[in-house]
Backbone as CSV, one residue per row, in Angstrom:
resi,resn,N_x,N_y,N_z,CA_x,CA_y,CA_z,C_x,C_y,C_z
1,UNK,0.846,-1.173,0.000,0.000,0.000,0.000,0.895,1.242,0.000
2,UNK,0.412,1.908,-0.776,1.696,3.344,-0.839,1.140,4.123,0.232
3,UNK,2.001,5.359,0.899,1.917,5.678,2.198,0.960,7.061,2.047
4,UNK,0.538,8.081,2.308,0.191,9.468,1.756,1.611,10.206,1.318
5,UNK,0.972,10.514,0.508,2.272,11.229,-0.036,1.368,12.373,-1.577
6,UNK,2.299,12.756,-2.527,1.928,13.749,-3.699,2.880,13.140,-4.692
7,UNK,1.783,13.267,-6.033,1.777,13.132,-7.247,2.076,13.859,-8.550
8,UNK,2.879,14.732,-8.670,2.960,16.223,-9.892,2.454,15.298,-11.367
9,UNK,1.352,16.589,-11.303,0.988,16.351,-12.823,1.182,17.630,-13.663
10,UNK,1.944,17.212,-15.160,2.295,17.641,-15.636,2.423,17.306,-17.410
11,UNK,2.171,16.101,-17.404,2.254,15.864,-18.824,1.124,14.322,-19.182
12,UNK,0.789,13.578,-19.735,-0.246,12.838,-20.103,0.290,11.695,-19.415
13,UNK,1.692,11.180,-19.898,2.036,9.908,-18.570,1.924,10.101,-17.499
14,UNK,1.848,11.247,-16.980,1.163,11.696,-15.420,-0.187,10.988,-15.144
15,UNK,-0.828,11.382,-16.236,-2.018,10.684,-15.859,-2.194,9.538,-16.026
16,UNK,-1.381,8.738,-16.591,-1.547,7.016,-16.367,-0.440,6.747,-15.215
17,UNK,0.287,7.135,-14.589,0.639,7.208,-13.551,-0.310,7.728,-12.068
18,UNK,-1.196,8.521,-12.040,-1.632,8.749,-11.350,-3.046,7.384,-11.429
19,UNK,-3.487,7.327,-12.238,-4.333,5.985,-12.554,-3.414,4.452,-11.746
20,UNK,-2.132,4.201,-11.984,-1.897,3.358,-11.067,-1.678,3.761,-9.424
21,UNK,-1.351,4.399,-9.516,-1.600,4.806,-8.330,-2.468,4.880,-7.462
22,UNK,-3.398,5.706,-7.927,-5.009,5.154,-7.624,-5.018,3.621,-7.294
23,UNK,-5.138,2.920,-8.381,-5.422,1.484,-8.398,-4.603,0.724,-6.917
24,UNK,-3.127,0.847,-7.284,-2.540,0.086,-5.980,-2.852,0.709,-4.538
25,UNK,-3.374,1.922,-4.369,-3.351,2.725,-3.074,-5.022,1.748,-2.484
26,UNK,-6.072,1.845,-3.784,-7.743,1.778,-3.371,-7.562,0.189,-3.197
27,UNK,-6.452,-0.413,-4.061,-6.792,-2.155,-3.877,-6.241,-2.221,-2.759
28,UNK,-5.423,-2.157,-2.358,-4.136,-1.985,-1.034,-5.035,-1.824,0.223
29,UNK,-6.366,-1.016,-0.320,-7.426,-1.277,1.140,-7.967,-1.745,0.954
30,UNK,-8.205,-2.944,0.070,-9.450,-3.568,-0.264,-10.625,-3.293,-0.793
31,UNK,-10.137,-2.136,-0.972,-11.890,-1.682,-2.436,-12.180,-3.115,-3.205
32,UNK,-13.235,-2.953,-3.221,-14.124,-4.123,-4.127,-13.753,-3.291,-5.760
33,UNK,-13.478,-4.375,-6.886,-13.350,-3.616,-8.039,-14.550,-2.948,-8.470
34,UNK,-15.418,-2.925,-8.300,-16.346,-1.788,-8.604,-16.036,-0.312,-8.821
35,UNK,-15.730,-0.438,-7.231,-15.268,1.048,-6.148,-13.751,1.199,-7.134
36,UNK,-13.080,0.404,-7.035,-11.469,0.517,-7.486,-11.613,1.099,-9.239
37,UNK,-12.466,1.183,-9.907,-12.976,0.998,-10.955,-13.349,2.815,-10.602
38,UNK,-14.504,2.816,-10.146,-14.603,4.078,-9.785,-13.765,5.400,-9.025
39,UNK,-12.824,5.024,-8.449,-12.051,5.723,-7.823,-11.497,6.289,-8.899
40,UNK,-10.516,4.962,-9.346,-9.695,5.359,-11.028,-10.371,6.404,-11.995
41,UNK,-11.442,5.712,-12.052,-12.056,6.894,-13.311,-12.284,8.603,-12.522
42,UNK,-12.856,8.726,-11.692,-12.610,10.290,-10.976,-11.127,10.752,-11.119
43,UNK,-10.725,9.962,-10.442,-8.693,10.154,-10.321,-8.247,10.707,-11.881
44,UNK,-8.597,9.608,-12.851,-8.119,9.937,-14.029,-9.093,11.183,-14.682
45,UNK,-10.160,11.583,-14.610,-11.009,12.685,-14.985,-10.198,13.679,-14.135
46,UNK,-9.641,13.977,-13.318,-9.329,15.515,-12.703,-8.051,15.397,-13.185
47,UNK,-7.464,14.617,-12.788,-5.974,14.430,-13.449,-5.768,14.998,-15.464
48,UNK,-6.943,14.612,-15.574,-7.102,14.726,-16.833,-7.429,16.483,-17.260
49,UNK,-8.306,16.998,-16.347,-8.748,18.574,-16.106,-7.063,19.100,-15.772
50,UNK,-6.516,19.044,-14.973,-5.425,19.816,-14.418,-4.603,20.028,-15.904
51,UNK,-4.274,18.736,-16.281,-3.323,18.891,-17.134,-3.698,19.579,-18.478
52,UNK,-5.278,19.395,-18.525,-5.937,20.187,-19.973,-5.938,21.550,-19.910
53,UNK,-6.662,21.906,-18.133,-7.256,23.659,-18.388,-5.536,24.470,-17.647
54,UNK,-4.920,23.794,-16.851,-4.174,24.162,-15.967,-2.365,24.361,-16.486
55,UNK,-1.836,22.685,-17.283,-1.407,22.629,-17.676,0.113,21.319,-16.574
56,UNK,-0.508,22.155,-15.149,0.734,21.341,-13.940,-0.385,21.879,-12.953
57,UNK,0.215,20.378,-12.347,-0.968,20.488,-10.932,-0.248,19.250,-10.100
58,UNK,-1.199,18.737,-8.978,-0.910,17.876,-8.163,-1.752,17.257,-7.548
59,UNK,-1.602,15.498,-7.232,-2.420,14.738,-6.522,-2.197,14.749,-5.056
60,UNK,-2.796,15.082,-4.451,-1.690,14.266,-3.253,-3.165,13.452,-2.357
61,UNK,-2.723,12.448,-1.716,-3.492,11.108,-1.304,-3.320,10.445,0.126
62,UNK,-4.421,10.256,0.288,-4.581,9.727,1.884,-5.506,8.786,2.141
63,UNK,-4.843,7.820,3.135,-5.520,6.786,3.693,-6.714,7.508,4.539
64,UNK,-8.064,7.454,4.369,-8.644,7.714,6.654,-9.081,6.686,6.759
65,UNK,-8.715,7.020,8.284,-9.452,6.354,9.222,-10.415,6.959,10.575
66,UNK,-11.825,6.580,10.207,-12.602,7.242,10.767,-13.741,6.713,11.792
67,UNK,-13.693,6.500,13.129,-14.532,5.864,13.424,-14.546,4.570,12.815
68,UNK,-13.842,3.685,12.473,-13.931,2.475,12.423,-13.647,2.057,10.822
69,UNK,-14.141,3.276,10.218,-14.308,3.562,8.882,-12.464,3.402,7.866
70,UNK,-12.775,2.906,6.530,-11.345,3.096,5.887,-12.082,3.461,4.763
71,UNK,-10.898,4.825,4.277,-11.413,5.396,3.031,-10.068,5.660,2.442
72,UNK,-10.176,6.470,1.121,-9.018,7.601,0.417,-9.400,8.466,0.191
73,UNK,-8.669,9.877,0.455,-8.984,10.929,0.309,-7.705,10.978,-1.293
74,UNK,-8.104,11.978,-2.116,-8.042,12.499,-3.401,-7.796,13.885,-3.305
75,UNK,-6.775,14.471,-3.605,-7.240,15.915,-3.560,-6.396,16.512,-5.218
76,UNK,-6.754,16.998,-5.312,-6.323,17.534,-6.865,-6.070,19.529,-6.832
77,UNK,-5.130,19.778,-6.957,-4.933,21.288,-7.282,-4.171,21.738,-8.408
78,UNK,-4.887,22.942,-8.567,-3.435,23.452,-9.809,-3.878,24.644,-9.451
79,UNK,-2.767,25.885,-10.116,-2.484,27.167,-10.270,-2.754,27.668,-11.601
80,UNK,-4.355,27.536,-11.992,-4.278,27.397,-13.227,-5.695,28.613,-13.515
81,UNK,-6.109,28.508,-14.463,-7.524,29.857,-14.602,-8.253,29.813,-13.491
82,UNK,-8.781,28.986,-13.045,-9.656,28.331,-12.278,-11.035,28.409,-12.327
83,UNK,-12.000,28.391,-12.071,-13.147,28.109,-12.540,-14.299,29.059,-11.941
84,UNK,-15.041,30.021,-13.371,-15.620,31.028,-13.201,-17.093,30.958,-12.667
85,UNK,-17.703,29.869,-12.923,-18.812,29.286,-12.425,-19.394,27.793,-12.198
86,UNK,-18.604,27.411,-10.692,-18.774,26.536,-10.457,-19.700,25.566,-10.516
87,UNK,-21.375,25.928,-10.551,-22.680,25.509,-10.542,-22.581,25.149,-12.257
88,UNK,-22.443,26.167,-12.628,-22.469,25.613,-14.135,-21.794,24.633,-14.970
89,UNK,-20.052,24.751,-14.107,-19.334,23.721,-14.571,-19.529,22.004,-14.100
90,UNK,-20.592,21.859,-13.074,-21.272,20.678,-12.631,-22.688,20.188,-13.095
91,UNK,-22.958,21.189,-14.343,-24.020,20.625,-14.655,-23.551,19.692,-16.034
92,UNK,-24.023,18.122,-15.678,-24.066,17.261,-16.979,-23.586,17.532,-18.238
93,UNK,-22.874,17.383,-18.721,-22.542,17.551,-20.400,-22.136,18.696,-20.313
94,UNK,-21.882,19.925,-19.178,-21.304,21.151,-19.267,-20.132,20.784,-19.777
95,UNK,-19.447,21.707,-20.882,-17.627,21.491,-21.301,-17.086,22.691,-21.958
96,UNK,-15.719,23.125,-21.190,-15.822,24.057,-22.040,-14.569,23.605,-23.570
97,UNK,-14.158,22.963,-23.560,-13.476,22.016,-24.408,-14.320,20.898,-25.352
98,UNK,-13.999,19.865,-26.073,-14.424,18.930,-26.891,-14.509,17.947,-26.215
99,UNK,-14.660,17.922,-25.188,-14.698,16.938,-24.288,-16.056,16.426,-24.015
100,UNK,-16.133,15.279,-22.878,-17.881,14.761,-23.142,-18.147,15.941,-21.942
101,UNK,-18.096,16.464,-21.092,-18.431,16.978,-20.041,-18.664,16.445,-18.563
102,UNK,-17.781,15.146,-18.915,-18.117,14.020,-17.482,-17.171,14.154,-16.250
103,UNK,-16.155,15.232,-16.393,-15.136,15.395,-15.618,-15.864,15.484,-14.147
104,UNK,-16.550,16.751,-14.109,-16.818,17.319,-12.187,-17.844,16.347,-12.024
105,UNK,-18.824,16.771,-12.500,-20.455,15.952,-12.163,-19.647,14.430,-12.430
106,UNK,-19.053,13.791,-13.174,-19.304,12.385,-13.332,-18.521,12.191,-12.045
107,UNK,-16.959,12.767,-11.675,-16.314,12.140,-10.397,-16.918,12.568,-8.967
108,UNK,-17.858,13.384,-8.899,-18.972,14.163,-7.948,-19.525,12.048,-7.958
109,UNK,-20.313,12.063,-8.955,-21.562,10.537,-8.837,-20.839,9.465,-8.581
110,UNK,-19.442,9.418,-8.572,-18.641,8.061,-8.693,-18.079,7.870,-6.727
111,UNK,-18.104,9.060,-6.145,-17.424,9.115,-5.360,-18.268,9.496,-4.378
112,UNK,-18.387,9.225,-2.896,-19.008,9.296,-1.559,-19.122,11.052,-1.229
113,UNK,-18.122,11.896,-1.357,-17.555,13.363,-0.677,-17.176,13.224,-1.961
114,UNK,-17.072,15.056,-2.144,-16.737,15.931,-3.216,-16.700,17.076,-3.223
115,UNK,-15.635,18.007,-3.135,-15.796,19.531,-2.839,-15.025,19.774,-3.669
116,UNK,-15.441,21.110,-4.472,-14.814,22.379,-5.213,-14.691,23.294,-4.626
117,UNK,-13.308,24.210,-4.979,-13.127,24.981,-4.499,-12.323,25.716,-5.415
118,UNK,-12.290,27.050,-6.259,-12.018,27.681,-7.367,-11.976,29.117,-7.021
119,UNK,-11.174,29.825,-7.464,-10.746,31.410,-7.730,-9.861,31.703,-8.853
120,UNK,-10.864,32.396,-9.700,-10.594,33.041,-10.990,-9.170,33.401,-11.109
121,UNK,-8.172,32.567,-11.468,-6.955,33.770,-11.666,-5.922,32.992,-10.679
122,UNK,-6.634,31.935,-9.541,-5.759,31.619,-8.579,-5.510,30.178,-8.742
123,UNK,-6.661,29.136,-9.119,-6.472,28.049,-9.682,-8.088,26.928,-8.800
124,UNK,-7.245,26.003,-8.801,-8.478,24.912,-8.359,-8.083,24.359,-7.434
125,UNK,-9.536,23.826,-6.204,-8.937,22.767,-5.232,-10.352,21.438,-5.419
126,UNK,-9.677,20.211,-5.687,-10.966,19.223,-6.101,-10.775,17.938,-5.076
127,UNK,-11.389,18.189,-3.916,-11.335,16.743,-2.643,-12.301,15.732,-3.043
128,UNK,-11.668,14.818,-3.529,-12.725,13.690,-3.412,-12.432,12.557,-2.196
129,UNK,-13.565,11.776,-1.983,-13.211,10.710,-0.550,-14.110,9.424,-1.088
130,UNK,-13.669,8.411,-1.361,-14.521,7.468,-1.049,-14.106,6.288,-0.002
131,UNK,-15.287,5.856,0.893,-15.227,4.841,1.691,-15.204,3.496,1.516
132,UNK,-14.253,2.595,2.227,-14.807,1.565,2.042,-16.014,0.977,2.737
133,UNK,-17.170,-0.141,1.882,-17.872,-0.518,2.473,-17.516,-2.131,3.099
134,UNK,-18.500,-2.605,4.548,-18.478,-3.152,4.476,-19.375,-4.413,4.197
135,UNK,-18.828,-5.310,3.726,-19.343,-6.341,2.954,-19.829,-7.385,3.854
């Protein structure tokens, strides 16, 4: 299991790097592949945003433990435009690129916790958390 630690993204093998990463950190707690499946795809959708609107950014990743509870926390930032209307950029099929529009809203539905946090000019902050369940 890799320990918490940070990820620099910066170029497209970043993001298949950050995709394993994901993978060995969420299997490493026993995510059911479903969840491990889903983690990845959020992970790789923001990873995928940083490096498109931003250009360099960063993962950095955490085990919790909460009340009994085991999860990963996700957090994603860059220093990049950052985002002028948040409500809008979470609605479905919103894009401002050629893209499908599944980035915020789809890793928002994939994942337990989800917060944005954006200033025009200053860049982005994107926490995702999912828990494990138990089975």
């Amino acid at each position: 299991m890799l320990p918490d630690g940070t990820t620099h993204i910066d170029g497209e093998d970043d993001i298949v790097y950050v995709r394993k990463q994901v993978r060995d950190l969420a299997s490493g707690i026993g995510f059911n592949l479903t969840d491990v499946t889903r983690i990845i795809t959020a992970a790789s959708e923001l990873a995928r945003n940083i490096y498109r609107y931003a250009g360099k950014g960063r993962m950095k990743y955490a085990v919790l433990h909460q009340r009994g509870a085991v999860g990963i926390e996700l957090e994603f930032q860059d220093e990049g435009p950052g985002i002028a209307d948040i409500p809008q950029a979470m609605e479905p099929g919103y894009t401002t690129s050629r893209g499908l529009g599944l980035g915020l809203p789809g890793s928002k539905r994939m994942m337990d916790e989800f917060h944005v946090w954006s200033e025009v000019g200053k860049g982005t902050i994107v926490t995702i958390r999912k828990w494990k369940r138990n089975n």
